[in-house]
C-alpha positions in Angstrom: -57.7 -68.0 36.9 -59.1 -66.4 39.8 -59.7 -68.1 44.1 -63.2 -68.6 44.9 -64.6 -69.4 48.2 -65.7 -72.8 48.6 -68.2 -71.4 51.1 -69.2 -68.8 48.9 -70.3 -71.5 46.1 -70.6 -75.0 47.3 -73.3 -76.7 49.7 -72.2 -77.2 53.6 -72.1 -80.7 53.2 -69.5 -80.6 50.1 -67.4 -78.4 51.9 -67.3 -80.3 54.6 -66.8 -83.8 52.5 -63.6 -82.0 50.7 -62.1 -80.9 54.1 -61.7 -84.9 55.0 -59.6 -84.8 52.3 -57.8 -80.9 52.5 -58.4 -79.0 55.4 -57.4 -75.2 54.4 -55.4 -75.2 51.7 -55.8 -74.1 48.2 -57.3 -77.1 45.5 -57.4 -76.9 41.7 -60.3 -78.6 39.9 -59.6 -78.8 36.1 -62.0 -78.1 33.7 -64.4 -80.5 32.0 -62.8 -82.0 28.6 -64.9 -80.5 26.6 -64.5 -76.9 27.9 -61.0 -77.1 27.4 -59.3 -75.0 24.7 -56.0 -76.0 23.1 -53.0 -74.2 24.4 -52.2 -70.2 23.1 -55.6 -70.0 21.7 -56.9 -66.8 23.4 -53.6 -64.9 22.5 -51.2 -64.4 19.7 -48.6 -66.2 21.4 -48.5 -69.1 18.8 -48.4 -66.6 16.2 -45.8 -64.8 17.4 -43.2 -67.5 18.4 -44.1 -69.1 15.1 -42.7 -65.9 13.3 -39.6 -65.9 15.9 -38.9 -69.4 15.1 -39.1 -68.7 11.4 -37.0 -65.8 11.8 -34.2 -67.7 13.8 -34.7 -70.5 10.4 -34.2 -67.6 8.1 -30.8 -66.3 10.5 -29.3 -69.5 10.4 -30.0 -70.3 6.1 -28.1 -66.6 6.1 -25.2 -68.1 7.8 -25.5 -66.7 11.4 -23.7 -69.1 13.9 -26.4 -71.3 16.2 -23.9 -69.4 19.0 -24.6 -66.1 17.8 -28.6 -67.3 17.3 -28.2 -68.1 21.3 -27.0 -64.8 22.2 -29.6 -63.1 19.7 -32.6 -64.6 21.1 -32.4 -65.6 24.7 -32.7 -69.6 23.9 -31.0 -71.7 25.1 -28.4 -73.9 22.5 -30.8 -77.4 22.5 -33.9 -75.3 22.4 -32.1 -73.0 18.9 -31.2 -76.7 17.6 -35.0 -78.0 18.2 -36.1 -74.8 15.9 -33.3 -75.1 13.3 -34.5 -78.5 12.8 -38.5 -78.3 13.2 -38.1 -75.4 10.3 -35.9 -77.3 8.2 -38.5 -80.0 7.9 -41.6 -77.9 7.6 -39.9 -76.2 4.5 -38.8 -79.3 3.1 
């Protein structure tokens, strides 16, 4: 996401409407609902933390400690037990 000047794009008269309501600081206007995309969909991020979590899955079935699976990868003990259990019931 990148700062655009209202100036730059917007009538006068809008500028000056939105400045009764925010006078020089910085505003975020969402996008429309139906140019929204869904979360991780412009970058391998979903794919890759779905191959970490089924890696940790795979760690723990082995018989590494949820400790050890805390030191291993960075997470944090409720986040390792979220993952331990969301795998468990997609495999089931």
């Amino acid at each position: 996401m990148s700062y655009k000047k209202a100036n730059m794009i917007l009538p006068n008269e809008l500028v000056e409407i939105i400045q009764q309501y925010i006078d020089g600081e910085y505003i975020y206007i969402p996008r429309k609902e139906t140019a929204r995309k869904q979360w991780g969909t412009d970058t391998t991020i979903r794919r890759d933390l779905a191959k970490r979590n089924s890696k940790i899955y795979e760690d723990y079935i082995s018989g590494i400690l949820i400790s050890d699976l805390v030191t291993k990868y960075y997470l944090s003990l409720k986040s390792i037990q979220r993952i331990v259990l969301q795998e468990k019931r997609r495999c089931a």
